[in-house]
C-alpha positions in Angstrom: -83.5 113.1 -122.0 -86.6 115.0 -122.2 -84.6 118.5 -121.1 -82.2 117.6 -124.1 -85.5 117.0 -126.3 -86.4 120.1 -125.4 -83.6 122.4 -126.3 -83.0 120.7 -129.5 -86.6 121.1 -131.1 -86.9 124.5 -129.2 -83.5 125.6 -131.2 -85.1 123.7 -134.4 -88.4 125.7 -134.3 -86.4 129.0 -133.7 -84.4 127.9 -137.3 -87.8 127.3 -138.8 -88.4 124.0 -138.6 -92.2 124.5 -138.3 -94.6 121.0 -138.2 -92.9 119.0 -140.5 -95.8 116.2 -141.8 -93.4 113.3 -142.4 -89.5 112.0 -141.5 -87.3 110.6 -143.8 -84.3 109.3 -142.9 -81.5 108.7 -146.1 -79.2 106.0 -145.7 -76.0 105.2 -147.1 -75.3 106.7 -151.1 -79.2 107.8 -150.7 -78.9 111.3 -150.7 -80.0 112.3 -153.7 -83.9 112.6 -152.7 -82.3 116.2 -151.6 -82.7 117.1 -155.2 -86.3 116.4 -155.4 -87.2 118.7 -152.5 -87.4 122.6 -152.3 -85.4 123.2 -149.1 -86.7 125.7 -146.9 -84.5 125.1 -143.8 -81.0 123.3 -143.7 -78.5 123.2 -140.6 -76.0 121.1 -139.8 -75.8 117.8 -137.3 -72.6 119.3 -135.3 -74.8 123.0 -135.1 -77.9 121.4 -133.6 -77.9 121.3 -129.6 -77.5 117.5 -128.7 -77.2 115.9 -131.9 -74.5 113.3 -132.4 -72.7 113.8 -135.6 -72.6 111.4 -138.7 -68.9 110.0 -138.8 -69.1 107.7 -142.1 -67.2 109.1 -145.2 -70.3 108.2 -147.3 -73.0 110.0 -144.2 -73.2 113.8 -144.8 -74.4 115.2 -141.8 -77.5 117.6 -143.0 -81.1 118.1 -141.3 -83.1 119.5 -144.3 -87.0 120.8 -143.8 -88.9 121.6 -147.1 -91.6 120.7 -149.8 -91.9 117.7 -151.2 -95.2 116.6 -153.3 -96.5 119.8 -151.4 -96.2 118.0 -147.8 -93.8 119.4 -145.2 -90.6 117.0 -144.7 -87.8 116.8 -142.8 -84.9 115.1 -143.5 -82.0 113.5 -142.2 -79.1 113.1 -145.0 -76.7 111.0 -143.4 -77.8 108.5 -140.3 -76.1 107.3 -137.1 -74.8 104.0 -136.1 -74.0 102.2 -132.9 -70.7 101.2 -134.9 -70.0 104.7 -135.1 -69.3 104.6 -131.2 -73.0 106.3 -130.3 -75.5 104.7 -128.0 -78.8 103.2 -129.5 -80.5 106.5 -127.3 -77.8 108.4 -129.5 -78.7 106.5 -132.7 -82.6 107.7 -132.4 -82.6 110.6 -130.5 -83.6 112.6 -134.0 -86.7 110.3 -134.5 -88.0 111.8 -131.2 -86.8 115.1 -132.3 -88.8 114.8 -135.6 -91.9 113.6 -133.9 -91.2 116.4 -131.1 -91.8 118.6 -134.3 -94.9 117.4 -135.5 -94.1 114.4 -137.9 -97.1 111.8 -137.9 -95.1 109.1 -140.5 -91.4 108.4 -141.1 -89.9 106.8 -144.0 -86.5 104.9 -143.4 -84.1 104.0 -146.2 -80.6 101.9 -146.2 -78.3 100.0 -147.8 -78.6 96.5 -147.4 -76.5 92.7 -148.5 -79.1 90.1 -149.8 -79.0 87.0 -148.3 -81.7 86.0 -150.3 -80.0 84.8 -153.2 -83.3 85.4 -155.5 -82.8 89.0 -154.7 -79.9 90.6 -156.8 -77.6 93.7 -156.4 -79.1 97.3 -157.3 -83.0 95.7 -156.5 -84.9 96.9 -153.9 -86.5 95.1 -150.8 -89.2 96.6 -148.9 -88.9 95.7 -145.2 -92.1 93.6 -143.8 -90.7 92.4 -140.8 -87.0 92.6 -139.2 -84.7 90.7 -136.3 -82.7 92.9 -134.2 -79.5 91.6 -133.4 -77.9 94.5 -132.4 -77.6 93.3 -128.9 -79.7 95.3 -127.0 -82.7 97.9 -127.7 -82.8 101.9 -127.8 -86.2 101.6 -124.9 -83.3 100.1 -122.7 -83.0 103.1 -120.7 -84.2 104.5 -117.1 -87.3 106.9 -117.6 -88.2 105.5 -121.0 -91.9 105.1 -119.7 -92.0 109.1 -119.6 -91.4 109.4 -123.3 -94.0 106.2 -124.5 -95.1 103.1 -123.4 -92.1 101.1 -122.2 -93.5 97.6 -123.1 -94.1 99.0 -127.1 -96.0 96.2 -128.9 -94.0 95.3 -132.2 -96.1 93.3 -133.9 -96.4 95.1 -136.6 -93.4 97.5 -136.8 -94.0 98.2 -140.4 -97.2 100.4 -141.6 -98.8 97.6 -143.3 -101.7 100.7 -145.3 -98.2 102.6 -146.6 -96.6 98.7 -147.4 -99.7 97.9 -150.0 -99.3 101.6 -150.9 -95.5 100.8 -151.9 -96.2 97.6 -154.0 -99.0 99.5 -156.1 -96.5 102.0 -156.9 -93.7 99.5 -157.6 -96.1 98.4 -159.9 -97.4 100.7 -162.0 -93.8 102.4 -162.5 -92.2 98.7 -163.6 -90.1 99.0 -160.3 -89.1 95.6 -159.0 -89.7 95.4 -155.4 -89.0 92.3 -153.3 -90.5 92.2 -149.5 -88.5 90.5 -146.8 -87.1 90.0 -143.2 -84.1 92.5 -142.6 -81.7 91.8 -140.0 -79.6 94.6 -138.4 -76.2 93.9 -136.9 -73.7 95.8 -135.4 -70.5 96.4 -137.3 -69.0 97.6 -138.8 -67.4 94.5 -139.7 -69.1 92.5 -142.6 -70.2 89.1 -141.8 -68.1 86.0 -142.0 -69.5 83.1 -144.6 -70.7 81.4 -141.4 -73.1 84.7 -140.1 -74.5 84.4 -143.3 -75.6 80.9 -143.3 -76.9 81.7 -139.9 -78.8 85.0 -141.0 -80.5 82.8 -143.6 -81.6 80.1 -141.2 -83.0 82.4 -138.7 -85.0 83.8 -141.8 -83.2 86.8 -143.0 -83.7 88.0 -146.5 -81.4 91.1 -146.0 -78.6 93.0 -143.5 -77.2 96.1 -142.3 -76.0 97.9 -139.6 -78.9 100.2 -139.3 -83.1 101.2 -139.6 -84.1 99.0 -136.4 -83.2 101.1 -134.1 -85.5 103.8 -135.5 -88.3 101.7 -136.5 -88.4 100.9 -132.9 -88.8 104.4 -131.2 -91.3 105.1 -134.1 -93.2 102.4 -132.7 -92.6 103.8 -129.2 -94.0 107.2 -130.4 -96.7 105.7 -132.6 -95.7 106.9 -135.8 -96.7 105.0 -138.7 -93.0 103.4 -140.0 -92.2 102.3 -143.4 -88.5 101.5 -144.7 -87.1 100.2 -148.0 -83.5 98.4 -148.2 -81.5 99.3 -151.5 -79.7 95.6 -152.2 -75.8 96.9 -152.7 -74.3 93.6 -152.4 -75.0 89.6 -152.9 -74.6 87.4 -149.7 -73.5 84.0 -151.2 -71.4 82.2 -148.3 -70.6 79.5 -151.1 -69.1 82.2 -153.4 -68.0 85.3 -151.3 -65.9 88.1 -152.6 -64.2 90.5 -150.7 -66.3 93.8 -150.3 -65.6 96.8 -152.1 -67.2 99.9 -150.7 -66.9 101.9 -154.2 -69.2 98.8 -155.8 -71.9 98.8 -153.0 -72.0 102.7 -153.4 -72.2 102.0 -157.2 -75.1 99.5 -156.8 -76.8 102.3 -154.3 -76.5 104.8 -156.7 -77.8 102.5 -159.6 -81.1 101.6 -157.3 -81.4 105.4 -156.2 -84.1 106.4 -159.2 -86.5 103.8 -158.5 -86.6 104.5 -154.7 -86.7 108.3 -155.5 -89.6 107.5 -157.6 -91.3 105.1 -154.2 -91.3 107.9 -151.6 -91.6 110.3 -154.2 -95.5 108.6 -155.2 -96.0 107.8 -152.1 -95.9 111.1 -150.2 -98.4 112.3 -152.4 -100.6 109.9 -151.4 -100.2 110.8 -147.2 
């Protein structure tokens, strides 16, 4: 893995990716942070040396390095999942690209079903803690100690300094902003009315198919990790409707302005 590292961030520097301050990664109907920045660099996931590419409809498949709040980003607009048929090592391979590059802080967004029932559609959740059940872990792999500690500590996944950060902003913008337990599954499948009683007795206030992966190999590279979950759809097993895509990419779209706003106040404060 590290020769494959090593042709991908040598191919990004040679493209101008040059030490990129923070990582954002844009999860699904989340790409419109795009607007906000003042893109120096752009290339595409299927022109980059040993990048997977994003398969979803809704995942275009862009790394984009510019200005934002004056501090160097990079972004990823459009994510990778395991349900996509890639590996977890596939899934986060451009985490270890970005820190490869310099990036000291990443900032993870997705789309996410409530199973709290306080929390509604189009709200935000800002993660505090999560429970991988994706059934195994992207540090599962021979020659991981060569890249980071291979036992990573994960006791507090979440940048707790940039967490208080997030709530003060939430405040003083009116921006409600729930904190809870995500849970990340596989897909791509949505759950059955008896995996979400089970998700809500384990102590899950939210689910996808994504983030945890990532927040993990941050950890492994000691980046200080933040995410927030945009709330597309309500989780009730007593009172579950069929899903409709088109509505939890409304209800992401809705939510988009208010975590625009998050990162955007935050990143001037890193």
């Amino acid at each position: 893995m590290i020769k494959l590292i090593t042709e991908t961030v040598d191919y990004l520097k040679e493209k101008g990716f040059e030490k990129p301050e923070i990582g954002i990664i844009l999860g699904t109907g989340l790409g419109q942070l795009i607007n906000e920045i003042t893109i120096l660099k752009e290339v595409s996931y299927n022109h980059i040396p040993n990048f997977p590419t994003a398969t979803v409809e809704f995942h275009t498949g862009k790394l984009i390095y510019g200005e934002l709040e004056e501090k160097k980003v990079i972004v990823m607009q459009g994510r990778f999942h395991i349900y996509e048929g890639y590996t977890l090592q596939d899934v986060t391979f451009p985490v270890r690209i970005m820190e490869k590059l310099g990036i000291k802080t990443l900032l993870v967004s997705n789309a996410a079903g409530a199973i709290n029932l306080n929390f509604k559609k189009a709200e935000l959740m800002l993660i505090e803690d999560h429970i991988n059940l994706q059934g195994s872990s992207p540090l599962a792999f021979k020659g991981v100690e060569k890249l980071g500690e291979r036992f990573t500590d994960m006791s507090a996944p979440y940048d707790a300094e940039i967490n208080s950060k997030f709530k003060k902003i939430a405040k003083a913008h009116n921006i409600k902003l729930h904190e809870g337990v995500y849970a990340s599954v596989v897909g791509p499948q949505l759950e059955t009315r008896a995996e979400y009683r089970m998700l809500k007795l384990i102590g899950a206030d939210a689910v996808g198919m994504s983030t945890v992966p990532e927040i993990i190999v941050a950890n492994h590279l000691k980046l200080k990790a933040t995410a927030i979950s945009v709330l597309t759809d309500e989780c009730d097993p007593d009172n579950l409707e069929p899903v409709n895509i088109a509505d939890i990419i409304a209800n992401a779209a809705k939510a988009e302005p208010n975590m625009i706003t998050l990162f955007k106040e935050l990143i001037k404060t890193l």
